[in-house]
Each structure stands twice: as C-alpha cells, then as structure tokens.
N, C-alpha and C positions, 0 to 999 in steps of 0.2 A: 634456149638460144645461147646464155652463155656458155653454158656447159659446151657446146658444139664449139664454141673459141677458143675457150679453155683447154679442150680433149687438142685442137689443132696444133694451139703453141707447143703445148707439153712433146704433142709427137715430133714435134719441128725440131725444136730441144734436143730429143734424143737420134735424131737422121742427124741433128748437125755434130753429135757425139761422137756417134759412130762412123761418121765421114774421119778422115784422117785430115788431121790439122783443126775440124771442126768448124769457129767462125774464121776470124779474120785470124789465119795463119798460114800469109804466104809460104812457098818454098822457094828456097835460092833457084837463080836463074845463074845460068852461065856469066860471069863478069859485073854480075850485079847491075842494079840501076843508072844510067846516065849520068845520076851525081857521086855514084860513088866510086870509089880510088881503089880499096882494098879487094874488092871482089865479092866481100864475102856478104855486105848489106841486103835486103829484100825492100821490096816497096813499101810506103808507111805511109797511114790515111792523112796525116798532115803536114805541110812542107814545113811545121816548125819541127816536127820526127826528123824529117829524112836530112842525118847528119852522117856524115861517116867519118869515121876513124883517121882518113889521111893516111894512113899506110898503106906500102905496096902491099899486093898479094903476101906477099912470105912475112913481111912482118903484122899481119893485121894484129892489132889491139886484142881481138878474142879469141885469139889462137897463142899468146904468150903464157909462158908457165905461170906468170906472176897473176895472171888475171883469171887462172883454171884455180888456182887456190887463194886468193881472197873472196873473186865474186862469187865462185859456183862450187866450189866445195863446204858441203853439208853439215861441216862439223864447225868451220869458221863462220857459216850463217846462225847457224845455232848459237854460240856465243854472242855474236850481234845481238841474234834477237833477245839473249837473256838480258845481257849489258842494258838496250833498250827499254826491257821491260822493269829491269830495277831503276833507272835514272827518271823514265817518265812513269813509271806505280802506273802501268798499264798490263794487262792480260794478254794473252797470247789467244788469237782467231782458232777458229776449226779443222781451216783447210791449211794445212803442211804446206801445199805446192806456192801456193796465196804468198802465205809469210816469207816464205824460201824468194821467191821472187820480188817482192819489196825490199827484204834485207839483201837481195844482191844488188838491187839498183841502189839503195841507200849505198851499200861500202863500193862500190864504183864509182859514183861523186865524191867518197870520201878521200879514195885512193886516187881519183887523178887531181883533184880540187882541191880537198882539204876541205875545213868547214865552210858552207858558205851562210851559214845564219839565217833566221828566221825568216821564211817568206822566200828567199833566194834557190830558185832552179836551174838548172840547166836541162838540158835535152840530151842522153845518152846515146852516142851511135846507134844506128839500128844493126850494124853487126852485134855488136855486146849487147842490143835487147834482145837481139834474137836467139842469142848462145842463149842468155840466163832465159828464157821461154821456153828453148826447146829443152832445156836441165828439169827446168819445173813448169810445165805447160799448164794451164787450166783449160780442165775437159771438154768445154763448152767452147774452146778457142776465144773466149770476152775477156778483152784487156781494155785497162782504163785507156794508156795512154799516158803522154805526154799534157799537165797541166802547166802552161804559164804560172808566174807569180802572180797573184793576186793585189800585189802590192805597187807592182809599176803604171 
C-alpha cells in the first residue's frame, strides 16, 4: 500500500517537472494583477507577497540595468555567496539554482535597504521575485516564499 503512494507522488513529481513552470509558477498576464503598477508582477499565494515595484511599465524595478547585475547576474551571486560563506563558516547547498536565488533575494534587500539586522524582513516585489525565479527556477516549481519576522 505504500509503495502504491509513494510510486504516485514520485510520478506527480515528475508530470509536475515536466509541465512548464511546474508547481506554483505563474506566467505574466497582460498588465499584471490588480495591485500591481509596473505591469510586469504575476499573482502570489500571499497578500503579504503581492507587493509591486511602484513603477510604471518602462521603468519597472526588474528591468533596470542596475538590478540585471547585482540581483541576477551569476558572477556577482557567486561572490555573495562566497563573502556569506566565509563570514558565517557555512558550506555551500547542492542545488546551484537554490543558492543563486537566495543570494539574489539576499542583495536585493541589501541593495534597496541596506542592512536590516537580525530577524528583520521585508517582502520583495513579485516582479523582482519573479525575474530572479525565472534566472534560476527550481525544477519542481516549490518556493518557500515570503516568511515574516519571527520577531514581531
């Protein structure tokens, strides 16, 4: 009997793989969602997600040069994640795409924020989660998300 659940997930796993986008990976819609300004945002499972950028169309947030090479260019996450990994004596995960996309959200908060110290989040546009997703998607389409502070 388990086997029979286990053979099911596993296949489900791989149909949702092979489906494009996978799990939860909307595609842009024309004008973006209701709350959003720049156009370029997709729908997000929580209304603490769905932030946008505030820019018109032509200037969105994840269409500037400044934001193609800090957030999502490969060679500047890589340094991140090194810098990261000597300051907290942490190892580096398995999955490239994984790391790629925390260190773009990490210098996204860093670049429009600054530090905000231990425990302190914000919530990144869903345009600029969605660029840094579609740069480095994970194959199964599963993303954590946006967690609150734990602290407030």
């Amino acid at each position: 009997m388990a086997a029979e659940i286990y053979s099911s997930m596993v296949l489900d796993l791989i149909q949702r793989r092979d489906r494009p986008g996978g799990g939860y990976h909307p595609q842009p819609t024309p004008g973006g969602p209701s709350w959003c300004t720049c156009g370029r945002c997709r729908q997000m499972p929580t209304e603490a997600e769905k932030v946008c950028c505030g820019k018109s169309p032509d200037n969105c947030v994840s269409r500037t040069p400044d934001f193609q090479v800090v957030v999502l260019d490969e060679a500047v996450l890589r340094v991140s994640r090194v810098y990261r990994q000597d300051v907290l004596a942490v190892g580096e995960g398995d999955d490239l795409a994984k790391e790629n996309r925390h260190a773009g959200y990490r210098q996204f908060i860093l670049w429009t924020y600054g530090r905000l110290g231990t425990g302190v989040r914000k919530a990144i546009p869903s345009c600029c989660v969605w660029a840094i997703r579609d740069r480095y998607p994970d194959p199964f389409g599963q993303y954590v998300g946006f967690v609150p502070s734990r602290l407030s």
